[in-house]
Phi, psi and omega in degrees: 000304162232143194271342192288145187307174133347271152342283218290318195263032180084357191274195205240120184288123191237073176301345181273326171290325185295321200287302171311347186287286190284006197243004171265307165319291187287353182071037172230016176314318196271317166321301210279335171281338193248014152303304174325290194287004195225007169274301182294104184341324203262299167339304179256018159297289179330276184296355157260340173292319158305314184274344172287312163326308170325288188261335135001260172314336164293333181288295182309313182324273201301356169282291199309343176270321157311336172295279172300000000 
């Protein structure tokens, strides 16, 4: 409907939408987020915190079940 370039038409180049754009598109949304987040300090503080919780209790499971 309209051919004109971005630029052109008055809009704002939004590379981070764009990116989030083509990573929906290609199904590649859950890559692109956790890239995302392991990019960010405070992102991957979480997700090694989380993920050491994670097995920490997978770990406790299965020793206590074994025990008993």
């Amino acid at each position: 409907m309209n051919d004109l370039p971005e630029e052109d038409r008055g809009g704002h180049d939004w590379k981070g939408l764009k990116e989030v754009d083509r990573a929906i598109a290609e199904n590649r949304l859950t890559a692109y987020t956790w890239k995302k987040t392991w990019a960010d300090p405070w992102g991957r503080a979480v997700m090694i915190t989380v993920f050491t919780l994670l097995t920490a209790y997978v770990v406790f499971v299965v020793v206590n079940d074994l025990i008993l």
